[in-house]
N, C-alpha and C positions, 0 to 999 in steps of 0.2 A: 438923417444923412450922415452924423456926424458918425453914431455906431457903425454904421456900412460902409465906410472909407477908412475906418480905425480897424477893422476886419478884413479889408478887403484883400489883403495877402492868402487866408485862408480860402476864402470864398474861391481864392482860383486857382488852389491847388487841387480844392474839391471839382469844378468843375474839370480841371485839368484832369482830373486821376479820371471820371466817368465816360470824358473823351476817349481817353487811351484806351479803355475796357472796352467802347464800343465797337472803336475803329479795329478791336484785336479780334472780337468775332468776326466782323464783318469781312476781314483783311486774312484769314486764315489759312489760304490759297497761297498766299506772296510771301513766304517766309521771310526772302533776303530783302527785298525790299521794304516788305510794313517793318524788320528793325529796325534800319534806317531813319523811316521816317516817324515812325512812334517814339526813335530815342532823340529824334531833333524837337519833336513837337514836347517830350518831358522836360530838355532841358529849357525849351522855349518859356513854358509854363512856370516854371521854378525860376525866369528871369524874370515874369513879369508880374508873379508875388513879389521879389525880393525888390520891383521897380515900386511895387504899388506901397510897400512897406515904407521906402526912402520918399514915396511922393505923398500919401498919403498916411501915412504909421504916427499918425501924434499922439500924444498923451489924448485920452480919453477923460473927460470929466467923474463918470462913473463906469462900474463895470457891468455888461453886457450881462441884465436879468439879473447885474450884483452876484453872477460866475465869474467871468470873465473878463478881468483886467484887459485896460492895452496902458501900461504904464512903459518909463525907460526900460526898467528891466526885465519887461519882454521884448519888449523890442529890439533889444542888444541879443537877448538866445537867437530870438526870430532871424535879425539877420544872417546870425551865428551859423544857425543848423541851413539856413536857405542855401549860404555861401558854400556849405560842406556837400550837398546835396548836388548842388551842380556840379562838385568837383567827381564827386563818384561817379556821377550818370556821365559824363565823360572819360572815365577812367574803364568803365565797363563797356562800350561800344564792341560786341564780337566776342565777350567773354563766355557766353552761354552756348555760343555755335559749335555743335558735335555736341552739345552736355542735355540739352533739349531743346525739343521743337515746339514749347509753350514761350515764346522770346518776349511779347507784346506786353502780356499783362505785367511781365516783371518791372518795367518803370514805372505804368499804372501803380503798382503797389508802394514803390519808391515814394512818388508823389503823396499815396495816403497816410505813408508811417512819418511823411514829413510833416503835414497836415497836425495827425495826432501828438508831435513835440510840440508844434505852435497851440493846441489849445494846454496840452500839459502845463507849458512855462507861463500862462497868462491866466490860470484857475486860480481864482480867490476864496473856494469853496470848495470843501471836503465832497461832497456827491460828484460835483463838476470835476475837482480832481481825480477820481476814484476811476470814472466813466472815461477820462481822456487817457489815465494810463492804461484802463482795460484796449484800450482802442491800438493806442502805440506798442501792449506787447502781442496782442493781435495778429498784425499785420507786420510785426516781426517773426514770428513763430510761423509767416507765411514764408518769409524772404529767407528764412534760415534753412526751412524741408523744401525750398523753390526746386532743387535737383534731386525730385524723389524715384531716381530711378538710381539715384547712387545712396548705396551703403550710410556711409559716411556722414551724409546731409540728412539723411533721415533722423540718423541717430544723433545727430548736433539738435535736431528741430525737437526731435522727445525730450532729452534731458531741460534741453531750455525751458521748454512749455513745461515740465514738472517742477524745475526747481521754480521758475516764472509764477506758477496758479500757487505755491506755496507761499511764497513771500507773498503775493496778493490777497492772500485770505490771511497773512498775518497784518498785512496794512489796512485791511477793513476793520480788522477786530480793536485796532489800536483806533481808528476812526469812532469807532461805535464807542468804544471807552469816551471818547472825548467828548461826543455826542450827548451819551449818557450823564455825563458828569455837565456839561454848560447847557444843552438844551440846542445851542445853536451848531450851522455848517458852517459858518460864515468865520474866515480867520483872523479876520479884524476881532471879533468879538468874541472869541475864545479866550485870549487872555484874561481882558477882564474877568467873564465870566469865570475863570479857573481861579482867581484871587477872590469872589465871594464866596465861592462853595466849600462847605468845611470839609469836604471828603478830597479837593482839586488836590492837593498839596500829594496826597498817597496816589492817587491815579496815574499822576501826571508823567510819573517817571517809567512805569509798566507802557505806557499808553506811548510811551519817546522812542521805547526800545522797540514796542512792533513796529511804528509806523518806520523808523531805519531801518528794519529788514525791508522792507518796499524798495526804499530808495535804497538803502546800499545795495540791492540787487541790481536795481539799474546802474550804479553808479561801480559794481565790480567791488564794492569794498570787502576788507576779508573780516566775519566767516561768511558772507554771501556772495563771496568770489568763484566755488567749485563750476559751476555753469560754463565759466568764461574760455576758458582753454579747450575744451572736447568744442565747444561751437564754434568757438573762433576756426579752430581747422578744419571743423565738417562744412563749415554753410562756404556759400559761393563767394569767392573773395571781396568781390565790392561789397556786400552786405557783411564783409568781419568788418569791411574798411567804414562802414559805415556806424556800425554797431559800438565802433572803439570812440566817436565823437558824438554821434546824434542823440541815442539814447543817455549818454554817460552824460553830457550837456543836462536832459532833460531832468535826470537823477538831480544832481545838484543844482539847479537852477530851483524846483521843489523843495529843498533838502531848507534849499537859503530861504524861502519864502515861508515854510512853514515855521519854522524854527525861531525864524527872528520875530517873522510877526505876531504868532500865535502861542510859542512859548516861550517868548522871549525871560521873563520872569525866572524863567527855570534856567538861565543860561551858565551860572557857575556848574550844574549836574553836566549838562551837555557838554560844554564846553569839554572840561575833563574825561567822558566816556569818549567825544570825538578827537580827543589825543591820541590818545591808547589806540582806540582803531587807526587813527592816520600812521603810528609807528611801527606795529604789525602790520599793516597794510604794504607801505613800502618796504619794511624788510623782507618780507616771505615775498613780494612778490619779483623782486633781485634776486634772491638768493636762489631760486627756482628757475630764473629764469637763465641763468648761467649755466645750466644740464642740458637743455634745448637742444635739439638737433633739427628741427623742423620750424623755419621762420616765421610762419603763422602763431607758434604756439609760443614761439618767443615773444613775439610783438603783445601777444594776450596776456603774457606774466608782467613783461614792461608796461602794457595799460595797467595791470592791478597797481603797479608800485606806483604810475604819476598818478591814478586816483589818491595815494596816500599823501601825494606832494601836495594837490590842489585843496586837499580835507584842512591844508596847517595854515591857508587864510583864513577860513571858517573858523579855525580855533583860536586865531590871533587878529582877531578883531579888536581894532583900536578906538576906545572911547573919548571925545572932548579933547583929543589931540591934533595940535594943526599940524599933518604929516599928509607926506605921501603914501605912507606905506598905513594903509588900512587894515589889511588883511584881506578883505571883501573885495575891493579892485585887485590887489592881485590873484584873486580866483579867475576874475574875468578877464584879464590879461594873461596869464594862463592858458587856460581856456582857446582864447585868438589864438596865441605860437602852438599850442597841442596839435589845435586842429590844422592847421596848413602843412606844417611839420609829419602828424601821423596818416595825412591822407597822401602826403607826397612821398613819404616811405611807402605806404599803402600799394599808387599805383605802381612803383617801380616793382613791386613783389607781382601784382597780377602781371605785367609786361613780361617778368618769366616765367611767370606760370605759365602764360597762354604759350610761350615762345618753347620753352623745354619740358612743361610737364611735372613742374616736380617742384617742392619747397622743402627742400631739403638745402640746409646753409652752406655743405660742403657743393654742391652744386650752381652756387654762385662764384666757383672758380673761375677766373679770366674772366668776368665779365668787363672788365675794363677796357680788352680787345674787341669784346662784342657788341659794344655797345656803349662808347665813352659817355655820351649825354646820362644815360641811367645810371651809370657807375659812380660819375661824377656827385648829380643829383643825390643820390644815395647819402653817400660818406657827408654830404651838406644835414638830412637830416638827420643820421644818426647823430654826428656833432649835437643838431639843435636838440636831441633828444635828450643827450649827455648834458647840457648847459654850457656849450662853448660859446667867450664873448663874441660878439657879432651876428650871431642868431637867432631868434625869437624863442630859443629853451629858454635862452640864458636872460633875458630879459624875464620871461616868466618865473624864473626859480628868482631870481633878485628879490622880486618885488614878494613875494609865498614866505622866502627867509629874512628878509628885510622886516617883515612884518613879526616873525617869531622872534628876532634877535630884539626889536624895539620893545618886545613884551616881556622881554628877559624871559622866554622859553627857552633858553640856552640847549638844554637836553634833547628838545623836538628839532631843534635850527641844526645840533651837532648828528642827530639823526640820520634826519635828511642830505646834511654835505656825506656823510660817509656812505650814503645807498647808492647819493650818486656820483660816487667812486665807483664802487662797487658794477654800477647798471656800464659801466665802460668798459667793462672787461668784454661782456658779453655785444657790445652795442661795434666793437671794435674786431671782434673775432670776427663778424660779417666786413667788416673792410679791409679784415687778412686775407680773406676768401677772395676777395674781388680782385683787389690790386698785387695781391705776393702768391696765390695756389695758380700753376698752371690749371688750363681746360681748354675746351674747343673753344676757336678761336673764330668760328663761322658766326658771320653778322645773322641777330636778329632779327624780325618783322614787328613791328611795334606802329597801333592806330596814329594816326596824326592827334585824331581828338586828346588820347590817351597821352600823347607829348605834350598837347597843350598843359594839361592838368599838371604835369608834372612839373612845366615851366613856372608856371602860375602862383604854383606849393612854392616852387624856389624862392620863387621873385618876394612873395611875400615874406616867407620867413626871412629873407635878409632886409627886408623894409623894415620888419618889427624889430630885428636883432641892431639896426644903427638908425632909426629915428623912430622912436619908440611914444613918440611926447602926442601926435596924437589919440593912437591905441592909449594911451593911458587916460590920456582926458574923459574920450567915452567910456570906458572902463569904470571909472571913477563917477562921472555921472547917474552910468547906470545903478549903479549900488545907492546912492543916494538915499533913495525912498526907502530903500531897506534899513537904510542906518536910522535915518530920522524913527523910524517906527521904533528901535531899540533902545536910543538913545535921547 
């Protein structure tokens, strides 16, 4: 009973998602109305995982066949991605009308690519890992070509699904090395095992580098970032809004579990390689992102540069210090202001898309007249994207540089303050457009749902950005299990 209650989030996403599939055949006839009710019944679903998570989500004694953790630190993704999940499937309500007439299955899938992040962040086991991410880029590469009667999404859905099968056969191979060299799947016992074997010491660092091509692919870091821009503007905008939290979550949520747990030994190599990528990361992904004329494609070079933000807790992890600033908790505090912040920029981009047609940033002229709530909304996340005090960026970057300044990474901490200078130029040209370019001045349509989300995004990131102290706590807890195994 204990394993089925410590699951049961998953268990009814799964059911969830079989529901929505059946009800989408059966419902085939009722276009306007099975949306409706199929998109009340996913968000339904995705409340009453994220219910069963808070009522029944405890620590687990062991893991599920010894795959499948339900430790703090799934259960901090778990509620993570659950909470982002509902936000999209509200942001999305009408977004697919006139685009196609397959409406039903596309929450169906929603639900199953959220499923697939919940068994990814809770895999204790190389096979189980390997299986859960085949599953999450799956049913991504469905929700990216989901509008395959446009150009566009097609060609977002190919490249992903190539660059996606490539990194994945580089993340087996790095698996099998590992394999090969300890005998076991099991990441508890991999270390170990890689500290008897006289060959572990030369493996281990070939074996680091594939298996980050996996996850930096998920995670957008750069050089496995090329994917992210061409998708981000072909797939259908809730699935980029998605794509920029849920997946990127699952990346690093893996990234931290295998690393700490399994190679933890090796952590002065990594540590160092995952510098250099955090600082390339966010430079190239600023610096690119200031050419932009297309907001989609901006928002996907500002995702590459915060993955380079969030990479500089992992690398300044604090050992035997009684501090706040770990490094490891401000990933996951992070993480919280990212995601409220970029799905609430998110939905204000779909509200003009569906409303004018077009993501083009000059095109966000006068929305201020058309639409005060979303203009307003807006310039709140950009700020919180920026690190402005009072926001939940700025709580996130605190605690990411707090932790590099305590490590005397002075070069990574002066890095990062200068990108995000630099990420304001471009983050502020969209709130020249809005409040200083004349344009039509005729009000909007925007869903109710799709206001709520956006209210929700606000509310939250100003909770995080001026009372921060319980987001930390849990933040801080979660990581726990991971320190103790390093440390």
């Amino acid at each position: 009973m204990d394993i089925l209650s410590a699951f049961a989030p998953e268990l009814a996403l799964f059911l969830g998602g079989l529901t929505l599939l059946a009800l989408d055949m059966a419902w085939r006839r009722a276009e306007e109305r099975k949306e409706a009710v199929i998109l009340s019944l996913a968000v339904a679903f995705t409340a009453l995982s994220f219910l069963l998570l808070l009522l029944f989500g405890k620590v687990s004694a062991s893991p599920l066949f010894g795959m499948l953790a339900s430790d703090r630190f799934a259960l901090f993704f778990k509620g993570l991605v659950l909470v982002g999940t509902g936000l999209v499937l509200l942001s999305s309500y009408r977004y697919l009308e006139g685009h196609t007439p397959y409406r039903g299955e596309f929450y169906a899938f929603f639900l199953l690519v959220t499923l697939a992040i919940l068994l990814v962040v809770g895999s204790v086991n190389l096979l189980m890992l390997y299986l859960a991410f085949e599953f999450l880029s799956l049913t991504s590469y469905i929700l990216v070509g989901y509008l395959r009667e446009e150009g566009k999404s097609s060609e977002a859905a190919i490249k992903y699904f190539l660059y996606g099968i490539t990194a994945s056969a580089l993340m087996l191979y790095g698996m099998s090395l590992l394999y090969g060299v300890t005998g076991t799947l099991y990441l508890t016992e991999i270390g170990p095992a890689l500290k008897k074997s006289e060959v572990g010491g030369w493996l281990a660092f070939p074996a680091m580098i594939l298996l980050l091509a996996g996850f930096g692919f998920k995670i957008a870091l750069v050089p496995f970032h090329q994917w992210s821009p061409d998708t981000y503007e072909g797939a259908p905008t809730p699935v980029t809004a998605f794509l920029s939290v849920g997946p990127k979550a699952a990346g690093l949520a893996v990234l931290m579990r295998v690393f700490i747990t399994a190679l933890a030994d090796f952590q002065p190599d990594w540590t160092a390689l995952l510098a250099g990528i955090s600082m390339v990361t966010m430079t190239l992904g600023n610096l690119i992102a200031l050419r932009q004329e297309n907001i989609k494609r901006m928002m996907a070079y500002s995702s590459i540069a915060h993955a380079g933000y969030i990479l500089m807790g992992i690398v300044c992890m604090v050992s035997g210090v009684a501090s706040n600033f770990t490094g490891l908790n401000g990933v996951l505090i992070y993480l919280m202001a990212y995601l409220f912040t970029n799905l609430g920029a998110f939905a204000v981009v779909i509200a003009v898309e569906r409303a004018i047609g077009s993501n083009r940033i000059a095109d966000y002229a006068g929305l201020i007249k058309r639409d005060p709530l979303l203009a307003g909304a807006m310039i709140i996340f950009l700020l919180s994207l920026i690190g402005i005090p009072g926001t939940g960026g700025f709580v996130g970057k605190f605690f990411v540089f707090g932790a590099a300044i305590q490590m005397q990474f002075y070069i990574l901490a002066l890095v990062g303050i200068i990108n995000s200078v630099i990420s304001a130029f471009y983050y502020l040209n969209v709130v020249k457009q809005m409040f200083f370019r004349p344009g039509d001045e005729s009000p909007i349509s925007v869903s109710s749902s799709l206001r709520w989300a956006v209210v929700v995004s606000l509310v939250m990131v100003f909770i995080i950005g001026l009372y921060p102290h319980p987001f930390i706590s849990v933040g801080t807890e979660a990581v726990h299990i991971l320190g103790s195994a390093l440390f």
